[in-house]
N, CA, C and O atoms as a MOPAC input file, in Angstrom:
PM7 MOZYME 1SCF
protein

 N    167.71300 1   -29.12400 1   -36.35200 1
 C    166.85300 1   -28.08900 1   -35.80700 1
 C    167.47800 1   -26.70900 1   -35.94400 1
 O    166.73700 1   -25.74500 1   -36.13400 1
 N    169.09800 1   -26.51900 1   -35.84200 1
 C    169.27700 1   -25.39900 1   -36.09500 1
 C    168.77100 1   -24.92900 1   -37.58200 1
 O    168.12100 1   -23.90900 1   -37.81000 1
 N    169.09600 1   -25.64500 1   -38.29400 1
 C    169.01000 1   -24.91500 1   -39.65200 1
 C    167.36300 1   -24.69600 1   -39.74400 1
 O    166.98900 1   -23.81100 1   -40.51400 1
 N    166.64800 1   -25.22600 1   -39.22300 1
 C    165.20200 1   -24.48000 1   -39.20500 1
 C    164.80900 1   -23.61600 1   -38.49200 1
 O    163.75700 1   -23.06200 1   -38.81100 1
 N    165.68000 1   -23.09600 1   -36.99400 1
 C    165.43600 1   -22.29000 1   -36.27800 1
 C    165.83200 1   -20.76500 1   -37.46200 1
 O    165.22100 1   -19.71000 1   -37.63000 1
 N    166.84900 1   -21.19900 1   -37.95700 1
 C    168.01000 1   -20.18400 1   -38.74200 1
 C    167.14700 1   -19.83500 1   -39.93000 1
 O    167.15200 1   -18.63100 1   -40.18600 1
 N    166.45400 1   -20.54300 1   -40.66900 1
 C    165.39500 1   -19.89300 1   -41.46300 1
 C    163.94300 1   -19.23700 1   -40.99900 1
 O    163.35100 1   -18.38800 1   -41.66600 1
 N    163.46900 1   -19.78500 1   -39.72600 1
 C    162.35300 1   -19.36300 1   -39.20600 1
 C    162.66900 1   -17.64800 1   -38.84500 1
 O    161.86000 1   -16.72400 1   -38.93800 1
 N    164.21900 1   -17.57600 1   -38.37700 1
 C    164.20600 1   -16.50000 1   -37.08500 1
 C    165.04800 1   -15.16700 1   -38.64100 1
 O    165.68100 1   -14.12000 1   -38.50600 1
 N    164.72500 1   -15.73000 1   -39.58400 1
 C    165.08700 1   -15.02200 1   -41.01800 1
 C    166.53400 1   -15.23200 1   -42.09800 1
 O    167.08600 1   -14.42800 1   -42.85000 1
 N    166.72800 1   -16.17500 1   -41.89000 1
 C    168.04700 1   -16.70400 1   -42.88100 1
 C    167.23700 1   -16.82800 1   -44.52400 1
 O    167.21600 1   -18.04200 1   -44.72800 1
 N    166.98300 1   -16.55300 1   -44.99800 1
 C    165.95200 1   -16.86900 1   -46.03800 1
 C    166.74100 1   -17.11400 1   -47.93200 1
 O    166.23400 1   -17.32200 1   -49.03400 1
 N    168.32500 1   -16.91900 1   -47.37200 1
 C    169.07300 1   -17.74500 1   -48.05300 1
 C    170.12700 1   -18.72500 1   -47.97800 1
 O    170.55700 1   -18.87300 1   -46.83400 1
 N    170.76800 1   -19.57000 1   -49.03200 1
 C    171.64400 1   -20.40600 1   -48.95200 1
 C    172.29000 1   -20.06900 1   -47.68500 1
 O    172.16300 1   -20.62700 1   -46.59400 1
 N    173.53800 1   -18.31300 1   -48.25800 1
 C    174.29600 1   -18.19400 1   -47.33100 1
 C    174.06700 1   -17.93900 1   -46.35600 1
 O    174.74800 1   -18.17300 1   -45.35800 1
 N    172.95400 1   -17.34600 1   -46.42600 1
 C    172.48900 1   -16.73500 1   -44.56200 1
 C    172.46700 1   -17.92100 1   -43.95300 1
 O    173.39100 1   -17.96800 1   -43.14000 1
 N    171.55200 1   -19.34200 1   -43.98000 1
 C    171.79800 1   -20.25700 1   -43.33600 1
 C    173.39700 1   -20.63300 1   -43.53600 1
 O    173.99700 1   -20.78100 1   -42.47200 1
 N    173.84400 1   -20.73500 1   -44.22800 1
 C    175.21200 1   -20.87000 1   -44.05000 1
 C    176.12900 1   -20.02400 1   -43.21600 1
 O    177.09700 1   -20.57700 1   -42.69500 1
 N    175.92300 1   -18.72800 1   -43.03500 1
 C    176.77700 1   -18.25300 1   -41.77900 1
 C    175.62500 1   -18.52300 1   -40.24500 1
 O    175.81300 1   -17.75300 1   -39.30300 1
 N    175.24900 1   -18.88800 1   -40.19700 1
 C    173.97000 1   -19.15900 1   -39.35100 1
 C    174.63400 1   -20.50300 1   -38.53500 1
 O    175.11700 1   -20.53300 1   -37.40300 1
 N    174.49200 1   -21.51600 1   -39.45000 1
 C    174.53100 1   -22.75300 1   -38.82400 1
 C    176.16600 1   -24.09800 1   -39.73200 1
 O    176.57000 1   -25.24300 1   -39.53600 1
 N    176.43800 1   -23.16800 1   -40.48200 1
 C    177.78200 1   -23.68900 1   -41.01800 1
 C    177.33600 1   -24.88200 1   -41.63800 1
 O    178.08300 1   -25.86000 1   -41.65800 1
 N    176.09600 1   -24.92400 1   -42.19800 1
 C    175.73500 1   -25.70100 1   -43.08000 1
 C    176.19900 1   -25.48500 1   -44.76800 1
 O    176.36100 1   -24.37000 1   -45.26400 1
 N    176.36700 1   -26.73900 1   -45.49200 1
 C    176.93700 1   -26.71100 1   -46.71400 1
 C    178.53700 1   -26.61500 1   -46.94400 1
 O    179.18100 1   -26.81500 1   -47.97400 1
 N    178.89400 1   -26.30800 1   -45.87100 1
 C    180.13400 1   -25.76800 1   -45.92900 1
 C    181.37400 1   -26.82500 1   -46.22500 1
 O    182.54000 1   -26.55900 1   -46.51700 1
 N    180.61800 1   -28.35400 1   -46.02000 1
 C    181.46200 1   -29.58800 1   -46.18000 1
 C    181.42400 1   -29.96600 1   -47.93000 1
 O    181.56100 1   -28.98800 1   -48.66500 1
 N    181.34000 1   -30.61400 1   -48.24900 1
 C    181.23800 1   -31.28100 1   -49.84100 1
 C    180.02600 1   -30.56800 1   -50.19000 1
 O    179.90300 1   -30.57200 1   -51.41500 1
 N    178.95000 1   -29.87100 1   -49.52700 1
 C    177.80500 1   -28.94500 1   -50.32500 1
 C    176.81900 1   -29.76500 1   -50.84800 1
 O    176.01000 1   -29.37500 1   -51.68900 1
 N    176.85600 1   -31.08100 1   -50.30700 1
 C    175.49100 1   -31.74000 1   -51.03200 1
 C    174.45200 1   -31.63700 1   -50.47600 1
 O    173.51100 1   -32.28200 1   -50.93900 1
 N    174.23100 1   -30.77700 1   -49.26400 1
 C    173.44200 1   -30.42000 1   -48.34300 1
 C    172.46200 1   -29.12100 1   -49.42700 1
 O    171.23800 1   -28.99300 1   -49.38700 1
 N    173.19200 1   -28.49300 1   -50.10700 1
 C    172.88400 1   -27.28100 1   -50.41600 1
 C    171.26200 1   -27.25200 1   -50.96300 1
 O    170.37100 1   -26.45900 1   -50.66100 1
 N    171.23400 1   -28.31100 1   -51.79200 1
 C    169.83800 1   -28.60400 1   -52.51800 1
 C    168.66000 1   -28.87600 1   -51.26000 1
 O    167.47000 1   -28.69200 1   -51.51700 1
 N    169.03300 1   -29.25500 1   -50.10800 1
 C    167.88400 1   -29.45200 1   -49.16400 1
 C    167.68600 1   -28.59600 1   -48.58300 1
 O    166.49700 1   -28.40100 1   -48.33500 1
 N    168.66300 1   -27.63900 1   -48.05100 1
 C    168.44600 1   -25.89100 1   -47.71300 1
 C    167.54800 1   -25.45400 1   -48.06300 1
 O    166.56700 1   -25.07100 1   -47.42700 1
 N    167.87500 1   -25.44100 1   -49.76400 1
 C    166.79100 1   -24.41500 1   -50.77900 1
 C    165.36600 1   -24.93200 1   -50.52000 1
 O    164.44200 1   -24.15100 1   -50.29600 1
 N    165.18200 1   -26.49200 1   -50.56200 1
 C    163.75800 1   -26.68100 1   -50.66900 1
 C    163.32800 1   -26.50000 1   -48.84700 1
 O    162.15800 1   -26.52800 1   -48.46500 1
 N    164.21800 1   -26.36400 1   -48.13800 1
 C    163.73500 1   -25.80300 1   -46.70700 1
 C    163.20600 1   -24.33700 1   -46.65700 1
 O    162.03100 1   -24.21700 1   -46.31200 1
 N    163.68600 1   -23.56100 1   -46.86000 1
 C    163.69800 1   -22.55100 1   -47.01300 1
 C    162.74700 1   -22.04400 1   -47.88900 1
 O    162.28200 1   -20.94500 1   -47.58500 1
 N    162.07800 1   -22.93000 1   -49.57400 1
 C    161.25400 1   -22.48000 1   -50.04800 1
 C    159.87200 1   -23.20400 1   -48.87800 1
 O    158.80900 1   -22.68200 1   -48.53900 1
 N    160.30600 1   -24.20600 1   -48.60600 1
 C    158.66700 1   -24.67000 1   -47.76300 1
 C    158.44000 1   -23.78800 1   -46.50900 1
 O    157.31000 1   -23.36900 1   -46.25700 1
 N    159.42900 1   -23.52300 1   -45.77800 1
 C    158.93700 1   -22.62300 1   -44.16300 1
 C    158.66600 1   -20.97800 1   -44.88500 1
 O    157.85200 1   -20.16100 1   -44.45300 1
 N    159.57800 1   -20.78300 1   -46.06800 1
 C    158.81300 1   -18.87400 1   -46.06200 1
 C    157.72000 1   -18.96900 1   -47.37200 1
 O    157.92000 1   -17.98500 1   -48.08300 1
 N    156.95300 1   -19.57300 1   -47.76400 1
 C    155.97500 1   -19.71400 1   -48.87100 1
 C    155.23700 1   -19.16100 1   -48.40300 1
 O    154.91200 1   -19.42500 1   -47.24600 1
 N    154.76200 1   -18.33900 1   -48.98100 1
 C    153.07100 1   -17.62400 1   -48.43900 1
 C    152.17600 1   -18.72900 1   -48.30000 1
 O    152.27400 1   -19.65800 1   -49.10100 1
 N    151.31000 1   -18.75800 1   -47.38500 1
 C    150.20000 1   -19.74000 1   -47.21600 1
 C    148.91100 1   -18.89000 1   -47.72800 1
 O    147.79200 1   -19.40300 1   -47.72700 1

């Protein structure tokens, strides 16, 4: 939930969620699910 609060409240990249919620920061295989988070919550509807 953080990392969706952290893109909702404007992290709208990798690193921003990454100083946000210290995500990716382990082995980084996280990184690829960020991006597609981040493209689905800020997409224009």
């Amino acid at each position: 939930m953080d990392i969706i609060k952290a893109i909702v409240n404007g992290a709208t990249t990798v690193d921003a969620v990454q100083k946000e919620t210290y995500a990716t920061m382990g082995m980084g295989c996280c990184t690829h699910e960020i991006e597609r988070l981040i493209e689905s919550l800020c997409s224009p509807e």
